[in-house]
N, CA, C and O atoms as a MOPAC input file, in Angstrom:
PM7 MOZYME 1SCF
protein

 N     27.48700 1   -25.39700 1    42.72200 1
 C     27.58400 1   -26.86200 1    42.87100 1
 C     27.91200 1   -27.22000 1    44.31400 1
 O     28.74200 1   -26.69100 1    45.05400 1
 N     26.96500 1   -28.37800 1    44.59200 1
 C     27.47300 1   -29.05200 1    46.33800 1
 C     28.28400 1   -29.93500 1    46.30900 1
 O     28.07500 1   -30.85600 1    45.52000 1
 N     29.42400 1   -29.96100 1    47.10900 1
 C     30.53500 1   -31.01500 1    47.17200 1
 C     30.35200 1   -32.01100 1    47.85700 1
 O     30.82200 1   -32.14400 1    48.98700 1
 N     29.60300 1   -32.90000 1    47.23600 1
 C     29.10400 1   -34.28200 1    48.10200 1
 C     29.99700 1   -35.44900 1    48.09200 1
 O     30.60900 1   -35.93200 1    47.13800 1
 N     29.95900 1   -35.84900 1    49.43100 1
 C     30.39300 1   -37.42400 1    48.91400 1
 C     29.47400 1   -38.38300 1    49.49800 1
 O     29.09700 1   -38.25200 1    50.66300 1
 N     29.03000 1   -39.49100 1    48.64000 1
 C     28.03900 1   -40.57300 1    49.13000 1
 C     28.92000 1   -42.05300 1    49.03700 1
 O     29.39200 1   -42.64200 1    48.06500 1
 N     28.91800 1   -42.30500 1    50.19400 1
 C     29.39100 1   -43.90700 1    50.69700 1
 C     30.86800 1   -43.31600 1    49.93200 1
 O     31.04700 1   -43.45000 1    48.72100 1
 N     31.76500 1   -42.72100 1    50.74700 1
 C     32.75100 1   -42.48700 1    50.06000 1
 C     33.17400 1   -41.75600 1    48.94100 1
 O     34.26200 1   -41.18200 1    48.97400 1
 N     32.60800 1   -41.71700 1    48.17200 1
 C     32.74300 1   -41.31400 1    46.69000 1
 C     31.42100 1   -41.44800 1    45.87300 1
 O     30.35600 1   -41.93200 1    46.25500 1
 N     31.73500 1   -40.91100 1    44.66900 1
 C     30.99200 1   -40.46000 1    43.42800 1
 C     31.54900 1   -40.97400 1    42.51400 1
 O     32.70600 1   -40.77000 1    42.14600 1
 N     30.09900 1   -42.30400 1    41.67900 1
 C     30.44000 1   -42.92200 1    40.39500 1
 C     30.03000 1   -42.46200 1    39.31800 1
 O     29.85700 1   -43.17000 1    38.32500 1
 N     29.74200 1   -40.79200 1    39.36600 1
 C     29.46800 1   -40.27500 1    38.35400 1
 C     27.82100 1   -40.03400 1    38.28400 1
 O     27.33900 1   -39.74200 1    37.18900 1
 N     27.07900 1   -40.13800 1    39.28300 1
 C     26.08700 1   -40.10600 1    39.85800 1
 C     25.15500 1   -38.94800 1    40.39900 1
 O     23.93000 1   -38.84200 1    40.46000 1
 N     26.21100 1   -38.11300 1    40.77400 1
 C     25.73800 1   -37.44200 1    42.34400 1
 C     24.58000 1   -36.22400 1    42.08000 1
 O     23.89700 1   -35.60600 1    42.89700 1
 N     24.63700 1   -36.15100 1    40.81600 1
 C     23.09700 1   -35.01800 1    41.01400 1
 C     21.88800 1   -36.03100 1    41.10400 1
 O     20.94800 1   -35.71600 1    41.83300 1
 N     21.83500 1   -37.61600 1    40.18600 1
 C     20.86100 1   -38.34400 1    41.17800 1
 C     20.76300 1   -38.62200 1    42.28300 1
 O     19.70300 1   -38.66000 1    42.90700 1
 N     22.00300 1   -38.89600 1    42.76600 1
 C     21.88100 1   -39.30900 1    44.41000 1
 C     21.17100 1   -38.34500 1    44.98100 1
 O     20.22300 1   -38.63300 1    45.71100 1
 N     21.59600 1   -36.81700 1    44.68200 1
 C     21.28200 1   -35.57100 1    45.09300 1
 C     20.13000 1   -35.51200 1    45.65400 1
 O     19.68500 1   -35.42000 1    46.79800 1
 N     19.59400 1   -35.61200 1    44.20100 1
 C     17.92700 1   -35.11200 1    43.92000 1
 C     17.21900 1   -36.33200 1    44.67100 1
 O     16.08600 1   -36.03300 1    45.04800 1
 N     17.69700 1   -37.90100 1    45.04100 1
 C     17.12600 1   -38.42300 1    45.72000 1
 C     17.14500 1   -38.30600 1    47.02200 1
 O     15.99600 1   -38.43200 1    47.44300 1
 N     18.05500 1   -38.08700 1    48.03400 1
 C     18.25100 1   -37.51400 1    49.44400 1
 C     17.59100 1   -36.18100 1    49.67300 1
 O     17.17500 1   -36.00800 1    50.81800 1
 N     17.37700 1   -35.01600 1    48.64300 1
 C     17.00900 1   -34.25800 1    48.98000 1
 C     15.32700 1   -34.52700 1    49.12600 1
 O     14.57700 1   -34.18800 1    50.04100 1
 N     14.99600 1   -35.35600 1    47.71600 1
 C     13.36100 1   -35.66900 1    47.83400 1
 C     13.22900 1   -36.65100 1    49.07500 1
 O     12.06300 1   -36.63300 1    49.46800 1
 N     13.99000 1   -37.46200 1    49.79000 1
 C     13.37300 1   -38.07100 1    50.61300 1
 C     13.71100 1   -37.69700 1    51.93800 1
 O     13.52700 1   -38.47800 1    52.87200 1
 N     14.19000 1   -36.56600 1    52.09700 1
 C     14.69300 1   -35.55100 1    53.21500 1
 C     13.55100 1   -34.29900 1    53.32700 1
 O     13.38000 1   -33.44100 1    54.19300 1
 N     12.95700 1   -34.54600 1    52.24800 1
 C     11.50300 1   -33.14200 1    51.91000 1
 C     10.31400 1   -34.14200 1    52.54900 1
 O      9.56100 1   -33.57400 1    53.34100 1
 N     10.14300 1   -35.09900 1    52.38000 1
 C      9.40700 1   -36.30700 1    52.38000 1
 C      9.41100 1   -36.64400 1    53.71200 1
 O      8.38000 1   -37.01300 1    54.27500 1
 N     10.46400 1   -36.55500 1    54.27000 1
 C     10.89100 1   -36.80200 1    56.29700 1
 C      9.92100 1   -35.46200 1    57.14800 1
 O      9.23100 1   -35.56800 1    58.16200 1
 N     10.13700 1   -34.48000 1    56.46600 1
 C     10.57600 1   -33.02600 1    57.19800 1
 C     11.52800 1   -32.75900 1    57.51500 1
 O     11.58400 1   -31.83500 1    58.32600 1
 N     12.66400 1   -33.32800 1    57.11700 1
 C     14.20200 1   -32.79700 1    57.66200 1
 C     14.93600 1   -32.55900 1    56.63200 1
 O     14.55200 1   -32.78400 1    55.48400 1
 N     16.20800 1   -32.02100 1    56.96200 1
 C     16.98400 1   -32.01800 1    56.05400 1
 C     18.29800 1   -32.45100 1    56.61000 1
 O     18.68000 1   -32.43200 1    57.78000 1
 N     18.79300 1   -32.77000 1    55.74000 1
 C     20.27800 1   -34.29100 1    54.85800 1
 C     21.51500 1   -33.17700 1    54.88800 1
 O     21.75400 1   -32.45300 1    53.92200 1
 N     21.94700 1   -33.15600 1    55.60300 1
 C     23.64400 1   -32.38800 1    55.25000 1
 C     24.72400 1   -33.83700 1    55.67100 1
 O     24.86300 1   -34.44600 1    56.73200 1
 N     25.46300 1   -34.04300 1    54.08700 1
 C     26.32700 1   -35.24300 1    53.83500 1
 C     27.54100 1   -34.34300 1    53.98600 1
 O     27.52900 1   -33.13500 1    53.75100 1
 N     28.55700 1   -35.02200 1    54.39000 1
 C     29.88200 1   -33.79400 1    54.61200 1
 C     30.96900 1   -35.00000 1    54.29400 1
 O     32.17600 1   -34.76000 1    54.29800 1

């Protein structure tokens, strides 16, 4: 598991958020490291 935080925190969300930053980070050519 990745320890994300988006805009602060997690509303119980974060494997969608996930899977959406990662698809639109595949979609860029880059990649998304959230810390």
């Amino acid at each position: 598991m990745k320890d994300i935080k988006v805009l602060g925190g997690c509303c119980g969300n974060c494997d969608t958020v996930m899977k959406m930053i990662e698809t639109q980070s595949k979609d860029l050519g880059i990649e998304i490291k959230l810390q």
